[in-house]
N, C-alpha and C positions, 0 to 999 in steps of 0.2 A: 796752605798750598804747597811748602816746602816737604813737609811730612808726607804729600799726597803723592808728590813728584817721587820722590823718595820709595815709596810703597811700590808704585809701579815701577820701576827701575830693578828693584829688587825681585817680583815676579817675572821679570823678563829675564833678567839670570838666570831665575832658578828654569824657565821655561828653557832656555839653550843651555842648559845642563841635560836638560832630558832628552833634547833630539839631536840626531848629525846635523849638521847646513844642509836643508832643500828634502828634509825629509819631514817637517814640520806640516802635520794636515791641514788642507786646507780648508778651515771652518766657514769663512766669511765672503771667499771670492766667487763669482759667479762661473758656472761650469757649463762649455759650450754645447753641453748635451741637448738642452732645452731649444738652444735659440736656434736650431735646425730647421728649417720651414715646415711648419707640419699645421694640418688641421685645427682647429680652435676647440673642437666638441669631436669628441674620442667616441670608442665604441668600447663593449664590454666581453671579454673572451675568458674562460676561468672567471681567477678569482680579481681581475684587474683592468684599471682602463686605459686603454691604448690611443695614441694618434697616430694620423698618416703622415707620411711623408709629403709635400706637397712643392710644386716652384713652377712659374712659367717656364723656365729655362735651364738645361743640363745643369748638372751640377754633382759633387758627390763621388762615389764611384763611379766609374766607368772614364766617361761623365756620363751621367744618362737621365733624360725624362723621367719626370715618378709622377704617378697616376695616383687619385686618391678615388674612383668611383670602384663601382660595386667591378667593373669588367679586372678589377686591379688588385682589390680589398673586398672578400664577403667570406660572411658566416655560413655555413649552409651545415645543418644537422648537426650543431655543436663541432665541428671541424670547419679550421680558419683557413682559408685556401689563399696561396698569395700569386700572384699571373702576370707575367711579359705577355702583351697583348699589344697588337697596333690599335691606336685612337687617334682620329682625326689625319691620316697619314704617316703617322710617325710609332716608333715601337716607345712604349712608356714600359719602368721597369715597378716594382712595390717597396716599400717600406714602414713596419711598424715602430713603436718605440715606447716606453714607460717608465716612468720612475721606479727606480728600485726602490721599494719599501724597506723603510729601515730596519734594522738585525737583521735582515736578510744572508746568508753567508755563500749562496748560489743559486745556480738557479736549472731546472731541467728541462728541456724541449726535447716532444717527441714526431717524429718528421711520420706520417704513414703514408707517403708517396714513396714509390723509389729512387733511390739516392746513387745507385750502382752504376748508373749508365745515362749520364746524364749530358744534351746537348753541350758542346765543348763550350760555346759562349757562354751560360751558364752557370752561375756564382749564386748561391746559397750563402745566407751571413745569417750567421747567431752570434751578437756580442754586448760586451758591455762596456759601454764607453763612459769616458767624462769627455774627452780630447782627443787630438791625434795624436800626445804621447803618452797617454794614459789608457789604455786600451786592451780590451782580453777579446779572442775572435777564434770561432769555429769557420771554416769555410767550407766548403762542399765543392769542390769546380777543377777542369782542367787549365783552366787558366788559355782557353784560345788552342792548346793543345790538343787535337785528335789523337796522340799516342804516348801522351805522358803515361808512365808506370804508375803515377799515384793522382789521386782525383778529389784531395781531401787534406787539412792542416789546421794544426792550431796555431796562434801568433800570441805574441804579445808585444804591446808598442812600451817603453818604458820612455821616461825622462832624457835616463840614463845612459840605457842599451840598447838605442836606437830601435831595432823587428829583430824577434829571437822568433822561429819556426819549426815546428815539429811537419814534416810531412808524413803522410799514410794513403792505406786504401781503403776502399770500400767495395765491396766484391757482390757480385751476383747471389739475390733472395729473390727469387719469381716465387717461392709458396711464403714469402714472410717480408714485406720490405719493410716493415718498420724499423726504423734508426732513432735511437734515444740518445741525447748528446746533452753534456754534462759539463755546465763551469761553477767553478768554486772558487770565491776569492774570500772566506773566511769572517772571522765575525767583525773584524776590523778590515780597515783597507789599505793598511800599505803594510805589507811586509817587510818585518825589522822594526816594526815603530809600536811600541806599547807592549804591555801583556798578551799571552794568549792568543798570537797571532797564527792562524793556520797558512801554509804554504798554498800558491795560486796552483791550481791544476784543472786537467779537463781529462772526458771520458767519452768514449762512443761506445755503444753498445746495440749489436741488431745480431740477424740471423747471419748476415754476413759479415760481421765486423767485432772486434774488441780492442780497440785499443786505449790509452789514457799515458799523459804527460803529466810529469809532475815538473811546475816550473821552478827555478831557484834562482833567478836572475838580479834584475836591477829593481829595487822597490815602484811600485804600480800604485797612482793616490786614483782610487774610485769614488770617495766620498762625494755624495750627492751626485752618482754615474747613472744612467740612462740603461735599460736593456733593448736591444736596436732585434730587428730580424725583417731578412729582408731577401731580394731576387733580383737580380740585376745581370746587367750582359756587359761582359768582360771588353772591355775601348770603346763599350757603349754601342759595337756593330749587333748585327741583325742576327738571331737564331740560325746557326747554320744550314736547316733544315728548312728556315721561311715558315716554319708554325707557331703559335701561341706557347706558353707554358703555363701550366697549372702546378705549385707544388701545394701540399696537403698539409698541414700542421693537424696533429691529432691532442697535442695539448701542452700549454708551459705553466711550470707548476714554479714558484720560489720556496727553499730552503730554509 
């Protein structure tokens, strides 16, 4: 037993030789990504299975209702449509979400709705989460603003660095609205820790848009992180305009 104590004492020096304090991945704890209320039996889009978001009660962004029927979540012609719709009196908003498959180093979503002019209440979410400090995020939205300059940003929640934000635009494509938006967190997941780690970044790219950040912030642990996408109304108020929303997903591919 002494020899055993011994052993282990000894790989755990040599393990805090190799990382900073608090940069050590997390192999074994459990990661809040899953325990999000969502559907029990997922649906299939590409090449992966997705669940819904689901709760009786606000919750989440906004705070807002999440719907999980078809008026909320459907498939229709190989394009996954996600819709702010009222149900039973009340506006419900959407959300999907999946395991990231392992070696995965990013992942691509291609929006073919237009993204340019978009109701102000309005929030578009492409992310990958583990946590609320672990966090990479596309968002599409004026954020309740009718005259923001920019309608569009990437984030990242770290441990560390609290929200570091890139803002941008997205500009008028009436002959082309497809928008392709791009996160990459590499082949490992926290950068600075191990071999071969690639730097977190994102990328948009349409007829009206090019832009992409490259982040170099505070280390981001994704391991065993969730990919989220989702539609929501920004304090959770009602469409400015009092109509439904439809956005279009034309397809999310992993890296």
């Amino acid at each position: 037993m002494k020899l055993q104590n011994l052993f282990v004492a000894a790989i755990a020096l040599m393990l805090g030789g190799c990382f900073a304090p608090g940069d050590i991945p997390d192999t074994a704890g459990a990661h809040l990504a899953g325990s999000i209320p969502h559907t029990e039996e997922g649906f299939v889009f590409g090449t992966n299975e997705w669940f819904i978001r689901t709760g009786p009660n606000p919750g989440g962004a906004g705070p807002n209702y999440w719907g999980s029927g078809k008026e909320s979540v459907e498939v229709v012609d190989n394009k996954l449509h996600l819709r702010i719709a009222q149900v039973n009196g009340r506006w419900t908003s959407a959300e999907i979400m999946t395991p990231i498959p392992d070696g995965k180093r990013g992942a691509v979503i291609t929006i073919t709705s237009p993204t340019h002019d978009l109701d102000p209440r309005l929030v578009i979410g492409m992310f990958a989460y583990r946590d609320d400090q672990n966090e990479l995020d596309i968002e599409i939205s004026r954020f309740g603003s009718p005259v923001t300059l920019t309608n569009a940003q990437y984030a990242v929640h770290s441990p560390r660095g609290g929200v570091e934000k890139f803002p941008f635009t997205i500009t008028a494509t009436p002959d082309s609205p497809l928008t392709m938006h791009t996160l990459t967190w590499g082949p490992r997941v926290s950068p600075g820790v191990g071999l071969g780690i690639e730097p977190i970044s994102f990328a948009t790219d349409g007829a009206g848009v090019r832009e992409n950040w490259d982040y170099s912030g505070s280390p981001v642990n994704l391991q065993r992180a969730w990919l989220h996408l989702n539609v929501w109304l920004y304090e959770g108020k009602a469409p400015a305009n009092g109509q439904p929303i439809d956005v279009e997903i034309g397809s999310i591919r992993f890296y």
